[in-house]
TINU-166381 format. One line per 3 residues: for each residue x negated, y, z of N, C-alpha, C. Coordinates in steps of 0.02 Angstrom, whole numbers, plus 50000, padded with zeros to 5 digits. Each point is the difference from the previous one (the first is absolute). Last residue first. Layout:
! residues N
X,Y,Z,X,Y,Z,X,Y,Z; ... $
! end
This chain:
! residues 180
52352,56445,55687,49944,50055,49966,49949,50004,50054; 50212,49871,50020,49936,49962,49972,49959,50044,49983; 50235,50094,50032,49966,49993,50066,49932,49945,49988 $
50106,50048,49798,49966,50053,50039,49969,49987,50055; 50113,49823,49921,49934,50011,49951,49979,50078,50024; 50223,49960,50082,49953,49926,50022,49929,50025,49976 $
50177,50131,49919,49972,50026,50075,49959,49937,49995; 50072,49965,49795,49949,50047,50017,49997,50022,50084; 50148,49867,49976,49931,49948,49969,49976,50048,50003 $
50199,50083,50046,49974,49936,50034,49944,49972,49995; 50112,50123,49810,49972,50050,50053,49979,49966,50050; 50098,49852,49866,49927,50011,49965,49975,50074,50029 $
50155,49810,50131,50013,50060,49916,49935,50043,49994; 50101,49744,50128,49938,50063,49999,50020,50017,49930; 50107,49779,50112,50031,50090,49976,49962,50042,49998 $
49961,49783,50026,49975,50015,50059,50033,50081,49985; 50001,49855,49834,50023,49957,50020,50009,50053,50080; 49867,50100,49834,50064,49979,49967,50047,49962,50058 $
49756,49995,50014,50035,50052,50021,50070,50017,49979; 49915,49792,49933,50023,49992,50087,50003,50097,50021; 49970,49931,49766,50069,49969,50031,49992,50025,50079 $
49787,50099,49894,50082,50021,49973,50058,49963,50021; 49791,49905,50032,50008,50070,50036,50076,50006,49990; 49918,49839,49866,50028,49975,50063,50027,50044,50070 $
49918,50063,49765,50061,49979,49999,50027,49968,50057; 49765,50049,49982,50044,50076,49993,50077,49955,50001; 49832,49837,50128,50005,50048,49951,50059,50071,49984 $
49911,49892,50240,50033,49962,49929,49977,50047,49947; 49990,49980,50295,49957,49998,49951,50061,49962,49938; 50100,50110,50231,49969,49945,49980,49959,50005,49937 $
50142,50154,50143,50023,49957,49947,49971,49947,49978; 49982,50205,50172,50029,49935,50011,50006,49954,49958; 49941,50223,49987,50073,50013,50015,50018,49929,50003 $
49778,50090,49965,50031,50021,50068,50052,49993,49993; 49893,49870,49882,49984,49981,50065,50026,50060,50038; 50034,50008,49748,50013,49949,50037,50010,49985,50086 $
49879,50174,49887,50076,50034,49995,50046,49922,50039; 49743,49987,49945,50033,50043,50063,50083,50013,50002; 49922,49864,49820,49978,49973,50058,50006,50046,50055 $
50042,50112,49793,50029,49931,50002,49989,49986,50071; 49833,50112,49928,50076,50053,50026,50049,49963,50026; 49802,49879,49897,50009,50036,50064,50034,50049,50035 $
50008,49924,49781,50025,49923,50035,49973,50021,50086; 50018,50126,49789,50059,50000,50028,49989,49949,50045; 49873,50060,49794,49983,50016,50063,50025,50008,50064 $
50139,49994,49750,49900,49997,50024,50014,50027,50055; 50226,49900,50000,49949,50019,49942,49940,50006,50033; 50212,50037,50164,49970,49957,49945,49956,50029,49945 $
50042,50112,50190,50036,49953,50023,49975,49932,49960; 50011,50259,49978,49954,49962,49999,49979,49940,50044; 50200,50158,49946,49962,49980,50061,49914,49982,50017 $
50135,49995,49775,49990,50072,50028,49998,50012,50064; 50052,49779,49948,49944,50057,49941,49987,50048,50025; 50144,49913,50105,49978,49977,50026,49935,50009,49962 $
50182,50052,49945,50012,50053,50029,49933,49970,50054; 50075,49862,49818,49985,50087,49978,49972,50022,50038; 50130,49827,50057,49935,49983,49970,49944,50061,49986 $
50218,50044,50135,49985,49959,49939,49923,49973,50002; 50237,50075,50190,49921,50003,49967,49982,49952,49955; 50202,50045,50147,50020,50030,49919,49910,49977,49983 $
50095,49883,50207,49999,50078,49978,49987,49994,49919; 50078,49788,50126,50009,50051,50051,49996,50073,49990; 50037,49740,49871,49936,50064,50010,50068,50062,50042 $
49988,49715,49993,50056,50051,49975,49971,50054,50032; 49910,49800,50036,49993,50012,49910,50042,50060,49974; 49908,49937,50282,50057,50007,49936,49970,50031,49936 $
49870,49912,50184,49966,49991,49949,50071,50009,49961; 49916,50139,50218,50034,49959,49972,49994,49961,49928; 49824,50086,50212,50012,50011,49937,50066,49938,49979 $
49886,50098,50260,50029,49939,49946,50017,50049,49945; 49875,50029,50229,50015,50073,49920,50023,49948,49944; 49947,49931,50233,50032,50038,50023,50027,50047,49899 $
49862,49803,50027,50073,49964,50039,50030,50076,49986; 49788,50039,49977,50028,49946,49929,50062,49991,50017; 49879,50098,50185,49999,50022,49948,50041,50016,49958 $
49950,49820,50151,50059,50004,50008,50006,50088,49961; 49794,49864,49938,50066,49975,49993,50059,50039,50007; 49797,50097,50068,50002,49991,49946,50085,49957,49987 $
49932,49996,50214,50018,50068,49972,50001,50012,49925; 49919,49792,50093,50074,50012,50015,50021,50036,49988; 49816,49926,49835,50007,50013,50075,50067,50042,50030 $
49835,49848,49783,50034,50057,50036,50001,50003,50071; 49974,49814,49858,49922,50032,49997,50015,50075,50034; 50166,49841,49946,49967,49973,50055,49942,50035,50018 $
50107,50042,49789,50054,50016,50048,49964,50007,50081; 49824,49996,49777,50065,49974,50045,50024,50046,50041; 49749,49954,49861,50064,50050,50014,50071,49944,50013 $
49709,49976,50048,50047,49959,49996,50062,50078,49982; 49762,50015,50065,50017,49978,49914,50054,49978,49997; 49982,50055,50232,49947,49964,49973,50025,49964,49940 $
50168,50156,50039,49928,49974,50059,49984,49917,49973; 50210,50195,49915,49936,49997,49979,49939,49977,50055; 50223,50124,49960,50031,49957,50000,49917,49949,49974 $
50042,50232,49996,50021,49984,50070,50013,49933,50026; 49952,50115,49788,49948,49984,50015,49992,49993,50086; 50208,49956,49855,49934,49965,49972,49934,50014,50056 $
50242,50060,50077,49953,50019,49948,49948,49948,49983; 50249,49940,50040,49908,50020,50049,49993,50014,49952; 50266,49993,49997,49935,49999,49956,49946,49998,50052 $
50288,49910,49973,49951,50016,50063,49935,50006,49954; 50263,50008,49894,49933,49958,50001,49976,50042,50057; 50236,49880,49967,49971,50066,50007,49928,49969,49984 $
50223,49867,49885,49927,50007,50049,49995,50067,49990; 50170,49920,49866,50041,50049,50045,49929,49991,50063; 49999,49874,49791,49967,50043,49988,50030,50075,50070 $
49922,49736,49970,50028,50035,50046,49980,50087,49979; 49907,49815,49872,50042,49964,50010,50064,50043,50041; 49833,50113,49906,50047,50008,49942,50038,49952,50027 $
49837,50057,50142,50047,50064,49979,50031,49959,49958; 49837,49863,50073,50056,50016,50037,50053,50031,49973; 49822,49985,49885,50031,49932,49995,50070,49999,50037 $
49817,50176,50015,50051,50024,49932,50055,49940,50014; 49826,49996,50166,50058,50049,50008,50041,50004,49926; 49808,49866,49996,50056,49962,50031,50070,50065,50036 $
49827,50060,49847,50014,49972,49979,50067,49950,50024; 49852,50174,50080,50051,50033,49963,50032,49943,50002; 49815,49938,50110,50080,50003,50043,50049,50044,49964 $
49794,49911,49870,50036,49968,50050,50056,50017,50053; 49855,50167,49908,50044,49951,49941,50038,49959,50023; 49969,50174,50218,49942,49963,49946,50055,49970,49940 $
50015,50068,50244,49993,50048,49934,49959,49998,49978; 50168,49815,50145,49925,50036,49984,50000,50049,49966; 50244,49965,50085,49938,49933,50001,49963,50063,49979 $
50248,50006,50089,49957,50030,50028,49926,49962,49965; 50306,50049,49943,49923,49964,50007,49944,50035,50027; 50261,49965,50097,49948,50045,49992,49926,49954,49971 $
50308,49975,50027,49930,49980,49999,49936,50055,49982; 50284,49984,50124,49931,50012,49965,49956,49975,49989; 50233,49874,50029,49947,50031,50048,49948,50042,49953 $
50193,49874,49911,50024,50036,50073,49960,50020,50042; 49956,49931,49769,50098,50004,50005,50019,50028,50046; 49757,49918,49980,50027,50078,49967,50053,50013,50004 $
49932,49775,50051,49999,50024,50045,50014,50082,50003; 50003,49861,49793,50053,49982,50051,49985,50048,50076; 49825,50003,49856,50065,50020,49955,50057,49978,50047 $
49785,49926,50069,50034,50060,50029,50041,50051,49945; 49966,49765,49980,50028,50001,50071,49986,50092,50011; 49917,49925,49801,50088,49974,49996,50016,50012,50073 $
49785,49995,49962,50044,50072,49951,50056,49990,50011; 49870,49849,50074,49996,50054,50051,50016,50058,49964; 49994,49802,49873,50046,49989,50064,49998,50069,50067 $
49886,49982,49797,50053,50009,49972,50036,49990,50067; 49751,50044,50049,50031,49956,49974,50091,50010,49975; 49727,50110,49995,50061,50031,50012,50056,49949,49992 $
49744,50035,50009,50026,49948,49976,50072,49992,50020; 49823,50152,50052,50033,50031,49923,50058,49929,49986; 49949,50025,50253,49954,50031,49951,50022,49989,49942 $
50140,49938,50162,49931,49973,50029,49951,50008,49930; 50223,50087,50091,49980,50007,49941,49963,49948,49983; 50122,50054,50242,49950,49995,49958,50004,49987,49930 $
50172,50144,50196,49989,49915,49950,49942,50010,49976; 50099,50087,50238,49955,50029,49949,49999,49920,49951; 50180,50141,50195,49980,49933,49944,49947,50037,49984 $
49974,50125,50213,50056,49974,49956,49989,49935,49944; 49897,50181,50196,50039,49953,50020,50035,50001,49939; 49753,50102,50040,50090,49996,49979,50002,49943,50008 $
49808,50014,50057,49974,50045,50009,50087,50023,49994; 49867,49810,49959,49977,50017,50057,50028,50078,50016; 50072,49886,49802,50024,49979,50046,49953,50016,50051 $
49896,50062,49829,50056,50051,50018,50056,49955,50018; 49784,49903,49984,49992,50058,50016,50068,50019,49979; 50010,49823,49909,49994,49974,50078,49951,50075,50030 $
50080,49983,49774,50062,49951,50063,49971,50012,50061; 49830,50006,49818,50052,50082,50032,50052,49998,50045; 49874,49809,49951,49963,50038,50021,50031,50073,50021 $
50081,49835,49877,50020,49977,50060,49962,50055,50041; 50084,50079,49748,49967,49936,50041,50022,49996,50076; 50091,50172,49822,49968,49938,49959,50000,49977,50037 $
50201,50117,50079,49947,50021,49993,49954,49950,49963; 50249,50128,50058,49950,49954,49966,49932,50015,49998; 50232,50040,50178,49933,50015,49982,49946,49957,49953 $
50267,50073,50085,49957,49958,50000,49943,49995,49954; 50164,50168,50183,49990,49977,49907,49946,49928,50001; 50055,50164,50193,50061,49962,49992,49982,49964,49937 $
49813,50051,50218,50010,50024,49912,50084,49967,49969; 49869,50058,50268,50045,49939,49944,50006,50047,49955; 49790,49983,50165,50045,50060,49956,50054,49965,49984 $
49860,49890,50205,50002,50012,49925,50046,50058,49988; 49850,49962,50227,50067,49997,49966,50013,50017,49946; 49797,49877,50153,50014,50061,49963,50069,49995,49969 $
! end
């Protein structure tokens, strides 16, 4: 079968995911090898950022916020890659590995930038009055997420990456309409 080549290099937690999406792209993939994130594999793709993309790709779950945050702040010029959670789910198990090619290349295809340097004018506010955040917000939340790719977080985590991804708060309402 003939791989995809992907130009960026691909983080991912384990060996397990390594090894379903090398069956599938052609590119670096570095392991993580789960939360235990070594200084040395920060340092090699801080250096490797100078001249090649990187894309994180791990679980949706605490655990893979966690090792995606580690990343972001070592490499903050990383794209992120999201599964949904409930696409990302066999036998009791959630993961990267627990997916599937279409799922992935998905993820590959709707990257989220993680620039700190905001793209639209949207507030916090405006995410209030979205109902976005506050009471009862966590299933609006969760759809508005998955159709525009972003991955599971809280209200403030919403806010950078739509921020990051230039969405203006007419944008979000088409999104949340077309969810009716």
């Amino acid at each position: 079968m003939k791989k995809t080549p992907f130009p960026a290099i691909l983080v991912v937690e384990g060996a397990s995911d390594k090894a379903l999406i090398a069956s599938f792209l052609d590119c670096e993939i570095v392991t993580v090898n789960g939360s235990a994130v070594s200084r040395e594999t920060l340092e090699y793709l801080q250096e490797a950022a100078k001249t090649r993309p990187i894309v994180i790709l791990t679980d949706p779950d605490y655990p893979g916020k966690r090792i995606r945050d580690l990343i972001a702040n070592a490499v903050p010029s990383a794209k992120h890659a999201f599964i949904p959670k409930e696409k990302a789910i066999k036998h009791h198990k959630v993961g990267v590995a627990e997916s599937d090619k279409a799922t992935i290349m998905r993820a590959l295809e709707n990257l989220v930038p993680a620039s700190a340097i905001s793209k639209s004018d949207l507030t916090y506010a405006d995410l209030l009055e979205l109902r976005l955040v506050g009471p009862d917000s966590e299933a609006r939340r969760a759809e508005i997420e998955s159709r525009l790719h972003l991955g599971y977080g809280n209200g403030k985590t919403l806010l950078r990456r739509l921020k990051a991804c230039g969405y203006t708060k007419e944008r979000i309402k088409e999104a949340l309409d077309g969810s009716k």
